[in-house]
N, C-alpha and C positions, 0 to 999 in steps of 0.2 A: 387752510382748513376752515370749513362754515362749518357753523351750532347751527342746528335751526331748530328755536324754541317754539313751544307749544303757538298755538291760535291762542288770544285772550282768552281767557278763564270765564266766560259768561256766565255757564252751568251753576257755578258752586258760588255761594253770598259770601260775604265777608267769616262772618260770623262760624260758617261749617269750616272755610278754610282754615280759622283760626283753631278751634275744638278739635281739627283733625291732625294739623301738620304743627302748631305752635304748642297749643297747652300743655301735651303731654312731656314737653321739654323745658319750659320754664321754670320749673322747681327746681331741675338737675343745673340749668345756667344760671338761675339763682343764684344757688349756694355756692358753684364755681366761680365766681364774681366777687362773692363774699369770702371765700376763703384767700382768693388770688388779689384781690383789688378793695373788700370792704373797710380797711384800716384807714384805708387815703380817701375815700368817695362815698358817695351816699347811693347805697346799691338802689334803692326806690327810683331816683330821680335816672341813673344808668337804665333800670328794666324798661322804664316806661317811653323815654326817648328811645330807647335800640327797640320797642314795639312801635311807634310811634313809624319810625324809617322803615321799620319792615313793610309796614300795612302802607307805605308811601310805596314801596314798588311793587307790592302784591299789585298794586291799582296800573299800574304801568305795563309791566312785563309779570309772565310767569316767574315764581321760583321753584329750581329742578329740585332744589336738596333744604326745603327751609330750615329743618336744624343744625346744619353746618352753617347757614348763611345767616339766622339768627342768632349763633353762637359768635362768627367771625362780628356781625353787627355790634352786639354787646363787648365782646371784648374793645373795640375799637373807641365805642363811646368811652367807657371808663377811663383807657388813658385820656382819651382827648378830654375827660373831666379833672383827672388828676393834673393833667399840662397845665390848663387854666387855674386849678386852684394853685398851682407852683407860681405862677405868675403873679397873680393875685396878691399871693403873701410874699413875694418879693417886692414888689410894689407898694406895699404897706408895713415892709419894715423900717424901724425904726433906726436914728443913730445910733441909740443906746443900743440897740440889741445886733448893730453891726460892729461894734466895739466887743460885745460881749463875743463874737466870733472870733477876732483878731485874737484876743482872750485863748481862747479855744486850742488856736493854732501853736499858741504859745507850749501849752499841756501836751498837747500832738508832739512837739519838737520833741518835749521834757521827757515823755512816754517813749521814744524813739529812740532817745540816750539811753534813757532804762532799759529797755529791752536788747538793746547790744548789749550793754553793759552782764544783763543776767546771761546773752549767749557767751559772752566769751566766758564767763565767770563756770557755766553746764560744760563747755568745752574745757575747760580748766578743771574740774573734777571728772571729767568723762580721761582725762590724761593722769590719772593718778593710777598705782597699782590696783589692782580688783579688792584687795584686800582692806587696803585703805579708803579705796572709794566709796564702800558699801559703810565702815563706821563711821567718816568723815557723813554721808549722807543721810544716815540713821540719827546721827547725833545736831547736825547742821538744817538738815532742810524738815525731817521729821519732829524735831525737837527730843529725842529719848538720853536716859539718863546713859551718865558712862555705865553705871551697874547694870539696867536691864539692855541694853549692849553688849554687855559684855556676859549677861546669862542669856543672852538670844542665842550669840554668835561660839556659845561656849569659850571663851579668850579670857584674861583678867581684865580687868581695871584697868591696872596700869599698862597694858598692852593697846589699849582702848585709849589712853591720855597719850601713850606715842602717837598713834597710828594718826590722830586728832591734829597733833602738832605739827607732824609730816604732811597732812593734808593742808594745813593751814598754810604755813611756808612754802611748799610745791604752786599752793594758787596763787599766792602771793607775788609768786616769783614768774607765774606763767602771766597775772595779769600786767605784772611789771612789764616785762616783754612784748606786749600786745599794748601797750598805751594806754592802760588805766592804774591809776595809783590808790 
């Protein structure tokens, strides 16, 4: 399958093609750039380079769709800016602060035990009667008094100080079972 693009562009200067086919999209890839990519890059130095390559092949070849191809340009620079600053500051890391990773990784592990630890512990109360599960939960993960429990749930006190104890012991024995003590 042939494209066959336009004859060179003689007619139209620089300047009308840019006023007619760029400006009025610039503002909209702006802030697209800034929303998607401003945090890692310096959107200024992205708009003017992705203008910069446009206006290099305005001079070359026609383009059929500039705000798709000024769009695609821009987005392309910004990674290929954020790539190089990843580099950059990999290159200029330090030991200390490659320790302070390893560091890092350590917490990662710690955080990883923790959060098995609280699943099996939610699967351990999610195995408890309804009844239980709901004061065990009121009183354990909400923090509520046995009394306002036990006038939530309309039940006594001491109905509330069982159900507590069977919750406690039931998890106990579930996380026994499961490999945590």
């Amino acid at each position: 399958m042939r494209v066959d693009y336009p004859m060179k562009h003689t007619s139209q200067s620089k300047e009308d093609w840019y006023r007619q086919h760029v400006e009025p999209h610039a503002d909209m890839i702006r802030h697209w750039i800034t929303v998607r990519y401003g945090e890692y890059c310096e959107v200024d130095d992205v708009m003017q380079e992705s203008l910069m390559k446009l206006f290099e092949r305005f001079e070359i070849q026609p383009i059929n769709s500039p705000k798709a191809f000024f769009f695609s340009i821009a987005r392309n620079t910004a990674v290929s800016h954020i790539r190089r600053s990843k580099v950059r500051t990999a290159e200029s890391m330090t030991d200390e602060h490659a320790l302070s990773i390893i560091d890092e990784e350590v917490c990662i592990e710690e955080e990883a035990a923790r959060n098995h630890e609280l699943e099996i512990l939610t699967k351990a109360i999610q195995s408890l009667p309804k009844k239980c599960q709901k004061v065990f939960t009121l009183s354990k993960v909400y923090g509520m008094s046995y009394q306002r429990i036990a006038d939530e749930l309309g039940i006594s006190s001491n109905t509330v100080a069982n159900q507590i104890a069977i919750g406690l012991s039931k998890c106990t024995e579930y996380m026994r079972r499961n490999g945590r003590n």
